[in-house]
DOPA-829437 format. One line per field, with one value per residue (C-alpha): chain; x, y, z. Coordinates in steps of 0.25 Angstrom, whole numbers, plus 5000, padded with zeros to 4 digits. Example, Ala and Ser with C-alpha at 12.3 -4.5 7.8 and 13.67 -1.06 7.14 Angstrom:
2
kette	c(A, A)
x	c(5049, 5055)
y	c(4982, 4996)
z	c(5031, 5029)
//
This chain:
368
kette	c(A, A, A, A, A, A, A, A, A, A, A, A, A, A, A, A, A, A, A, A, A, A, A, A, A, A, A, A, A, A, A, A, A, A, A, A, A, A, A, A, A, A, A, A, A, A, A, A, A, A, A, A, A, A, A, A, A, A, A, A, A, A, A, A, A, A, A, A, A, A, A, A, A, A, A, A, A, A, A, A, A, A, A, A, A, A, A, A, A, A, A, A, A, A, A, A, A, A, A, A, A, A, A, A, A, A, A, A, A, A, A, A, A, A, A, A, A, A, A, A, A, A, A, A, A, A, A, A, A, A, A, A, A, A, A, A, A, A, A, A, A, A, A, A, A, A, A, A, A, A, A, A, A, A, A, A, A, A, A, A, A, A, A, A, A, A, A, A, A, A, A, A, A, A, A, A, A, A, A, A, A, A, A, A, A, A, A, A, A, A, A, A, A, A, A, A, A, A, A, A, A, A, A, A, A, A, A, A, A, A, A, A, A, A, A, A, A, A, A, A, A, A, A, A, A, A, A, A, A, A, A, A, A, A, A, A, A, A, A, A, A, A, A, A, A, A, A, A, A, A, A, A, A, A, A, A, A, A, A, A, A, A, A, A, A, A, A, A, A, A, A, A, A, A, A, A, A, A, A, A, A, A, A, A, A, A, A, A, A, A, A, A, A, A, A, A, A, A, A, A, A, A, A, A, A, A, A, A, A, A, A, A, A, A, A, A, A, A, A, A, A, A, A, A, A, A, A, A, A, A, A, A, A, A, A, A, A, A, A, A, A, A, A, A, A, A, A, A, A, A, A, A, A, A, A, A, A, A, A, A, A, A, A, A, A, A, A, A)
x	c(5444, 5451, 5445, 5455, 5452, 5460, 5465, 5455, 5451, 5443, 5429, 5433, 5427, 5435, 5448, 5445, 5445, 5456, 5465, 5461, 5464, 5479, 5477, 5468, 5469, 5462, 5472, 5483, 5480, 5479, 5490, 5499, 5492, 5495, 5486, 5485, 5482, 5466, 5464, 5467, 5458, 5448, 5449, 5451, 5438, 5430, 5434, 5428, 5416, 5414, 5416, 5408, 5396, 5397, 5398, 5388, 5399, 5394, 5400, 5403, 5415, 5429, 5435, 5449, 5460, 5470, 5481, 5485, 5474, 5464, 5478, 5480, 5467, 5466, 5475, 5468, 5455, 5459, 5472, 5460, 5449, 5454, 5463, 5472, 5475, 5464, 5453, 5443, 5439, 5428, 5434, 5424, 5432, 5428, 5440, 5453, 5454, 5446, 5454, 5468, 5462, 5461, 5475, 5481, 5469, 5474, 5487, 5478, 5465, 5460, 5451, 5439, 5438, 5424, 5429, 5422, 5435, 5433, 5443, 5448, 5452, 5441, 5429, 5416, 5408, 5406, 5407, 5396, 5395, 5389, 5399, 5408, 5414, 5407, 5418, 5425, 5431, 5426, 5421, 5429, 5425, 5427, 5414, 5423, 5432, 5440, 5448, 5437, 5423, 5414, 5410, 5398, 5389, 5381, 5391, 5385, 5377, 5379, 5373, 5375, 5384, 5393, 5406, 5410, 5412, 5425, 5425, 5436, 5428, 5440, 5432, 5418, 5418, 5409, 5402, 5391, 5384, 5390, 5381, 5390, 5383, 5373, 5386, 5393, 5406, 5418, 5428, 5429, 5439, 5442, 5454, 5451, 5458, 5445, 5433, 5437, 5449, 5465, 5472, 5480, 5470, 5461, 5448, 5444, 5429, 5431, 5419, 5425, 5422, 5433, 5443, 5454, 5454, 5468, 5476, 5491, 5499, 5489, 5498, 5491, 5490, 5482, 5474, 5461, 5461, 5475, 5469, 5457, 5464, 5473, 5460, 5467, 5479, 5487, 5498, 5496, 5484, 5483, 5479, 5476, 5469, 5459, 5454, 5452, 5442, 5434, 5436, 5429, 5419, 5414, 5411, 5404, 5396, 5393, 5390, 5378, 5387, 5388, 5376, 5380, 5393, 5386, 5376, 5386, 5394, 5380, 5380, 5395, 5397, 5384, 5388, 5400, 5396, 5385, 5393, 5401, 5389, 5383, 5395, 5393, 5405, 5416, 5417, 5415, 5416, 5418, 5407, 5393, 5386, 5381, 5377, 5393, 5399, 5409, 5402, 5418, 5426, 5421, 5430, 5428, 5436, 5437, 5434, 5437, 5449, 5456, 5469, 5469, 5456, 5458, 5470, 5464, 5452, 5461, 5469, 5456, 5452, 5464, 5463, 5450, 5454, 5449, 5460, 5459, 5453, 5467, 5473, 5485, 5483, 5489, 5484, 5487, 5477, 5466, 5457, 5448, 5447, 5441, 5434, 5432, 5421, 5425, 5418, 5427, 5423, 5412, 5399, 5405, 5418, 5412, 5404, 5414, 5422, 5409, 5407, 5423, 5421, 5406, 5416, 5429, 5418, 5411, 5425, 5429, 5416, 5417, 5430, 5427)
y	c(5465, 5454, 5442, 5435, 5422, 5430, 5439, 5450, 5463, 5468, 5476, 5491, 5498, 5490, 5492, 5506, 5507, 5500, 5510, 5520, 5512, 5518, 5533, 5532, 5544, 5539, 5528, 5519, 5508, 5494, 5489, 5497, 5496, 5487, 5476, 5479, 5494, 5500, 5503, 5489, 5484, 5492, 5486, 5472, 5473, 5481, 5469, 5459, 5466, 5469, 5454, 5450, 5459, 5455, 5440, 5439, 5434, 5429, 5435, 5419, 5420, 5427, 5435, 5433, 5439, 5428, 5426, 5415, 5413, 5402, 5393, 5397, 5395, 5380, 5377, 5388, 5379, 5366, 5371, 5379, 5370, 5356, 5351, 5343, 5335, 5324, 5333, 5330, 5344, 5342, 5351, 5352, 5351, 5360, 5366, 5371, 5378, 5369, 5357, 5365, 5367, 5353, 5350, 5363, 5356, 5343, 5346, 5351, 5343, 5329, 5335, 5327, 5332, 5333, 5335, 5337, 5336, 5332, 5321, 5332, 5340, 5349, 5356, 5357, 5354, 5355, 5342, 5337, 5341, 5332, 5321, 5330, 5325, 5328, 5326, 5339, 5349, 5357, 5357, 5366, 5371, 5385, 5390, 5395, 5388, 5401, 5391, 5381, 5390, 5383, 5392, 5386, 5398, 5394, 5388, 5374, 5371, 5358, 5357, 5361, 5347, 5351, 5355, 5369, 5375, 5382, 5389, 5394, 5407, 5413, 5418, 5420, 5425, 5437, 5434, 5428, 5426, 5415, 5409, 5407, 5399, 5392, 5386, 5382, 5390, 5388, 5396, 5403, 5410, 5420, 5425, 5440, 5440, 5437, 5444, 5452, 5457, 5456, 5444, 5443, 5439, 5428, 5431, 5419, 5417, 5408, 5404, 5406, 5394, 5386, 5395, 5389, 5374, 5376, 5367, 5369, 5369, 5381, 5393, 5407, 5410, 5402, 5401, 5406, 5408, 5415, 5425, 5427, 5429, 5438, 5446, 5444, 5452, 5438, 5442, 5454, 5455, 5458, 5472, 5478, 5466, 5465, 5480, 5476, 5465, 5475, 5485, 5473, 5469, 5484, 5485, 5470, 5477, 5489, 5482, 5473, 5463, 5450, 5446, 5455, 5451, 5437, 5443, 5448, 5436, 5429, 5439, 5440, 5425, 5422, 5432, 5423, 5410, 5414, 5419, 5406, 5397, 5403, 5404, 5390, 5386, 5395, 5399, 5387, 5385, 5373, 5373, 5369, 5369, 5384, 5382, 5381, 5390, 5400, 5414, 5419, 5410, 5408, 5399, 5397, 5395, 5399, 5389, 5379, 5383, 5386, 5391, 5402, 5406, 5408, 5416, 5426, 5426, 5430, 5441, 5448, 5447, 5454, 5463, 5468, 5469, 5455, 5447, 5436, 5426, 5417, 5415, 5406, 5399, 5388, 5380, 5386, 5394, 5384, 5378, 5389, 5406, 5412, 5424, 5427, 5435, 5440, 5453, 5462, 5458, 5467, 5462, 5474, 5465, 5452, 5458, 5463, 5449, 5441, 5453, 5449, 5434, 5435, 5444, 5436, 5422, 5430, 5435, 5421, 5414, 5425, 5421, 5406)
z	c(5319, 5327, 5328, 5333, 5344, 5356, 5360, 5352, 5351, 5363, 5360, 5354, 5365, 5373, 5366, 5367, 5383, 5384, 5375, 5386, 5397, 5393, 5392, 5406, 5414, 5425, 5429, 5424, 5412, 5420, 5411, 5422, 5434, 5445, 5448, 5461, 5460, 5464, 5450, 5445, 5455, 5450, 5437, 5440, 5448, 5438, 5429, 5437, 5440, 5425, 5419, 5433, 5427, 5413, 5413, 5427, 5435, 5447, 5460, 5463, 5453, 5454, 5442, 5440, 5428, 5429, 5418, 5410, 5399, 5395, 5397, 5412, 5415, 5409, 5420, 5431, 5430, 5434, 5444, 5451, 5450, 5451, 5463, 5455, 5441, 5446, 5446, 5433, 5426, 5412, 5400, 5387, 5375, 5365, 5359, 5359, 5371, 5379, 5374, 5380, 5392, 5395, 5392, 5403, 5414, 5412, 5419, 5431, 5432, 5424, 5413, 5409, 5394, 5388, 5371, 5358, 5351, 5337, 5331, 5322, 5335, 5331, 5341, 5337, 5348, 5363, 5369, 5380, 5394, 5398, 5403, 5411, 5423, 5434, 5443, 5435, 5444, 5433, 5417, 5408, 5394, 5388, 5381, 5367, 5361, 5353, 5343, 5340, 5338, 5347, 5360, 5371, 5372, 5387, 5396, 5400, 5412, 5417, 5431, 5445, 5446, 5436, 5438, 5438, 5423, 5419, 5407, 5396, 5392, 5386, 5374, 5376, 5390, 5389, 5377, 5383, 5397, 5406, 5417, 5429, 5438, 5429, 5421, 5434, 5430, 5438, 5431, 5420, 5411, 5400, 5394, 5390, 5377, 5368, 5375, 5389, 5385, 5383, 5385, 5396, 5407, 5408, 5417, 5426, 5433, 5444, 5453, 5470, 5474, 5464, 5469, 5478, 5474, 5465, 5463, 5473, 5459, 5454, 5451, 5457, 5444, 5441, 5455, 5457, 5471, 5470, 5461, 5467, 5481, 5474, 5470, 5456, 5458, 5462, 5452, 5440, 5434, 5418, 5422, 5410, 5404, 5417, 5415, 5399, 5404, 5412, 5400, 5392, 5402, 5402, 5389, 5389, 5399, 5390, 5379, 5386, 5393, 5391, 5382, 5372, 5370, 5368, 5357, 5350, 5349, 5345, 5334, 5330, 5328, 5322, 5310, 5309, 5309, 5300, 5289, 5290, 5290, 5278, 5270, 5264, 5269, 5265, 5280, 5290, 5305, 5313, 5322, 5316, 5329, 5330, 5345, 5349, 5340, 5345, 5347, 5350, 5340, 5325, 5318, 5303, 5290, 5275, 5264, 5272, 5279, 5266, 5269, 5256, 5258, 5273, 5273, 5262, 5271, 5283, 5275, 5269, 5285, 5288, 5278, 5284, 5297, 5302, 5310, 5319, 5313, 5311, 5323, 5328, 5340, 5349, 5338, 5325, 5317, 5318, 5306, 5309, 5307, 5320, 5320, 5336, 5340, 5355, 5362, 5355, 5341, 5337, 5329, 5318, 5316, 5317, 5305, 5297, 5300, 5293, 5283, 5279, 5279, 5271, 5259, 5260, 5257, 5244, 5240, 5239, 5234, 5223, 5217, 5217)
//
């Protein structure tokens, strides 16, 4: 049972087809196909089409795969959107990944930076929208912050004069609805690795008429309108790792789409964070404020963050078949456990996860 922040397991049903993509006798696995083959076409456009259906994508956006990352993208934005370093872009600060993003734009744009930092470094909080810069080429947030637990569950909706929106939706893009137009989305982008797929390709939703303002330094790519114009075959698409998304796509669509996946999210993390609340301390997360609690991300700790009692915690973990709840990241392991709960973590193993933690807190208690 992983439960690891990225990359993760995908859905079982998923992992399945995926297994029989390479024993196929109907054609070659895409891993070997050319990308400029009819059967690769097929694919790529059976992907679109599926994502397009499942997240209600309106027919006013481009679906692109480009590569890169979250980390190619904090650059793609504002070497796209902004014509050069003196154009003012709004980011909202409310967390880790946010907080890096600012620091790749600011070699391409002038970010206008919205923070709730805490002195401590710390994020517990979304910062107002309300003095954005209305000048901004853009405003920039992502909805889930993976490493700090706090995740904005409707994107905002801050008039027609607003700038456009462009959104880091890495790790909750399809877990719940997204309304397009309402929310003024210019851009956004999702690296597959935690809900639609493999890593190795990042999918990008870019509305057409942003396209072709890039920047002359822009590499292709990174540039929209070269991949677009390329009908995103511009240079080796990450075959395998597209058809992976439609495979994921499908079953979100079989499984009731969208809104489902955001129910069971609702129903996963709420058994978590209530164990957690109700343990009278002996687990704690850092977000009090239940209304921006991460749906994806629950970040907690043991006693305290004691050190012993953590470690046993994560060997009895292990021992049960639990992993992915200490992970090393750009910036160490973090204060905080996570257990991430993606589309492919099932309401079955989320229980088992709160079953372990609710025996390993009695254990304890028992022997104080």
């Amino acid at each position: 049972m992983n439960f690891s922040p990225g990359p993760t397991s995908l859905p079982a049903e998923v992992e399945t087809r995926i297994k029989q993509l390479f024993h196929s006798e109907e054609r070659m696995c895409s891993m070997y196909l050319s990308h400029r083959s009819p059967e690769f076409a097929d694919i790529l456009t059976d992907a679109q089409r599926l994502t397009r259906e499942v997240m209600c994508i309106p027919d006013e956006y481009e679906i692109l795969f480009m590569h890169g990352g979250g980390h190619g993208q904090f650059a793609a934005v504002p070497l796209n959107l902004c014509s050069g370093k003196e154009d003012k872009a709004t980011y909202i600060v409310n967390g880790t990944w946010s907080k890096r993003a600012v620091e790749e734009a600011s070699k391409y744009c002038s970010p206008v930076i919205i923070s709730s930092e805490n002195d401590d470094g710390s994020f517990t909080s979304n910062p107002s929208f309300d003095n954005f810069d209305k000048e901004s080429k853009f405003i920039y947030l992502c909805s889930n912050e993976t490493v700090n637990g706090i995740e904005m569950h409707q994107l905002p909706k801050l008039g027609p004069d607003s700038p456009i929106l462009v959104v880091d939706g890495s790790s909750d893009f399809s877990t719940k609805p997204i309304d397009w137009v309402g929310s003024n989305v210019g851009i956004l982008y999702a690296c597959a690795s935690k809900n639609i797929g493999h890593p190795g390709v990042t999918m990008v939703v870019v509305r057409k008429d942003l396209v072709g303002n890039q920047q002359p330094i822009c590499p292709g790519i990174l540039c929209y309108k070269t991949n677009i114009e390329g009908g995103n075959l511009w240079n080796t698409i990450a075959t395998f790792n597209v058809e992976v998304v439609g495979i994921v796509m499908k079953w979100i669509l079989e499984q009731g789409g969208v809104d489902t996946m955001e129910k069971r999210s609702i129903v996963k993390s709420a058994m978590l964070y209530n164990l957690i609340d109700h343990s009278n301390g002996f687990y704690s997360t850092p977000i009090s404020d239940v209304s921006i609690r991460s749906r994806m991300n629950v970040p907690f700790d043991v006693c305290g963050g004691d050190e012993e009692m953590t470690k046993d915690f994560l060997i009895q973990a292990w021992e049960r078949g639990i992993v992915g709840l200490r992970t090393l990241t750009p910036f160490g392991v973090g204060k905080y456990l996570r257990a991430s709960l993606y589309n492919g973590v099932s309401v079955e193993n989320t229980q088992k996860l709160v079953r372990f933690m609710l025996e390993f807190m009695r254990q304890k208690q028992m022997n104080r």
